[in-house]
C-alpha positions as CSV (number, residue, x, y, z in Angstrom):
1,X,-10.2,0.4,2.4
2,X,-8.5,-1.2,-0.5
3,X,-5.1,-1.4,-0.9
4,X,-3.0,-1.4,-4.2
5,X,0.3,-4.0,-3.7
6,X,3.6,-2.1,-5.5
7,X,5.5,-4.3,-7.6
8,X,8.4,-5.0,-5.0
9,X,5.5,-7.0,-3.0
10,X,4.0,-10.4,-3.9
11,X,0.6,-10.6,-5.7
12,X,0.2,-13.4,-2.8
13,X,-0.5,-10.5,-0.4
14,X,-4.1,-10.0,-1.9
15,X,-5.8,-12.9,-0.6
16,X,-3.9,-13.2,2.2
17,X,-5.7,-9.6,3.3
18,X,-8.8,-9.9,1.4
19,X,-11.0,-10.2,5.3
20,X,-9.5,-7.0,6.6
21,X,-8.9,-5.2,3.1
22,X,-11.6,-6.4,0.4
23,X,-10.8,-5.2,-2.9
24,X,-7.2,-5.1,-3.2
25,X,-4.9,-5.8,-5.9
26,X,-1.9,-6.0,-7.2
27,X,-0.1,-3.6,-10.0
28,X,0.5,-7.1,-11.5
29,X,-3.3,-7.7,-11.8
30,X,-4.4,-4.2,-12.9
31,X,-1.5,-4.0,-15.9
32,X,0.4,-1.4,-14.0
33,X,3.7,-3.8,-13.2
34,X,5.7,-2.0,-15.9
35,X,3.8,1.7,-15.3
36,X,6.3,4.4,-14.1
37,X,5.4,4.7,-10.1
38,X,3.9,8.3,-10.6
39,X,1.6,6.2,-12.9
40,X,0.7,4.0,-10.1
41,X,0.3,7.1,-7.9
42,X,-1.9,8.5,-10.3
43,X,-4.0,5.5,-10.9
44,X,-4.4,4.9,-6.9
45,X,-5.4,8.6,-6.0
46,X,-8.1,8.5,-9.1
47,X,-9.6,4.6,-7.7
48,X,-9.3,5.3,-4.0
49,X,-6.4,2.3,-3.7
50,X,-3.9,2.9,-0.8
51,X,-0.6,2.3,-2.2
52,X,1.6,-0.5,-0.1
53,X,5.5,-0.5,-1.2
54,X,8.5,-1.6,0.7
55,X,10.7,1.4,-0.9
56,X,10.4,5.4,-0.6
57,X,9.5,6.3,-4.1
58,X,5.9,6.6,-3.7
59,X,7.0,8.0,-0.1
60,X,8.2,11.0,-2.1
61,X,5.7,11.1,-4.7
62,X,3.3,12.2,-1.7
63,X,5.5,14.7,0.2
64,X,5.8,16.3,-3.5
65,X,2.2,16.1,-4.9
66,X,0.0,15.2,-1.2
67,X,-2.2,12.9,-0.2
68,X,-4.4,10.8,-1.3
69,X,-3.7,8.6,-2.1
70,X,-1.7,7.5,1.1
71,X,0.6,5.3,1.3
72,X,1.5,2.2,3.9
73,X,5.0,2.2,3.7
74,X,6.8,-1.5,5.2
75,X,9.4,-1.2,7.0
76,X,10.4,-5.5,7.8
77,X,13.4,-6.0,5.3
78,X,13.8,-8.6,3.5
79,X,10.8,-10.4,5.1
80,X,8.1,-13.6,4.0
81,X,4.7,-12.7,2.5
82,X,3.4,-14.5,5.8
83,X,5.2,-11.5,7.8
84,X,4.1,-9.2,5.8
85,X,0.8,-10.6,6.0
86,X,0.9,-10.6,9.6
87,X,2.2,-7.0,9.9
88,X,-0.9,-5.7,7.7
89,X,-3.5,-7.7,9.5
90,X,-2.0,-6.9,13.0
91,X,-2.0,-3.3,12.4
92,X,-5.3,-3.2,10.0
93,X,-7.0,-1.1,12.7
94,X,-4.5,1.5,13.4
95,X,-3.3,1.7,9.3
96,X,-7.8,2.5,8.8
97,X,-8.0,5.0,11.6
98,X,-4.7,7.0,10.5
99,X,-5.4,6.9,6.8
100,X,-9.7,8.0,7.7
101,X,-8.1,10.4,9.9
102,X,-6.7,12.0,7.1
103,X,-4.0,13.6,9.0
104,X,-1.0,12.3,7.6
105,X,-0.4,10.6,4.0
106,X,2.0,7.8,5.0
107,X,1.9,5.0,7.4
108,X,5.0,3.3,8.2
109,X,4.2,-0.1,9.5
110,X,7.8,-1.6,11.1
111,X,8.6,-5.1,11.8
């Protein structure tokens, strides 16, 4: 599973998940920092990225249009790239089995 970093994140967060999530980026890294976030959406669902944000936009974009792609929504404030780090990597199991289960189109991870 590869996830797709939304601008309000740090491009840090891709190496520091690269074991449990190979093949994420950043919008940063992919040209898509200044792209509207229906854009992003749009560029996720068609590459199989899962979106990670830290604000509801893309939240609503998929209660509108669907799923995929889905989207990890974190919920920790105004928290370190460590802690977010952490809160990926401690949850990397249950964010893959909700997201293969295909059951719901957003995973809020809170911390």
């Amino acid at each position: 599973m590869k996830l797709l970093f939304d601008q309000n994140l740090s491009y840090r967060l891709v190496a520091k998940v690269s074991d449990a999530f190979p093949k994420s980026a950043h919008v940063a890294a992919l040209n898509l920092d200044k792209a509207s976030d229906y854009n992003v959406w749009e560029f996720a669902k068609t590459n199989g990225f899962v979106i990670v944000t830290k604000d509801s936009d893309f939240n609503d974009l998929t209660t509108y249009h669907g799923f995929p792609p889905h989207i990890i929504w974190l919920r920790s404030g105004n928290s370190s790239v460590d802690k977010n780090a952490e809160l990926l990597l401690r949850h990397a199991m249950q964010i893959q089995s909700m997201i293969l289960s295909n059951e719901t189109g957003i995973v809020e991870v809170i911390g």
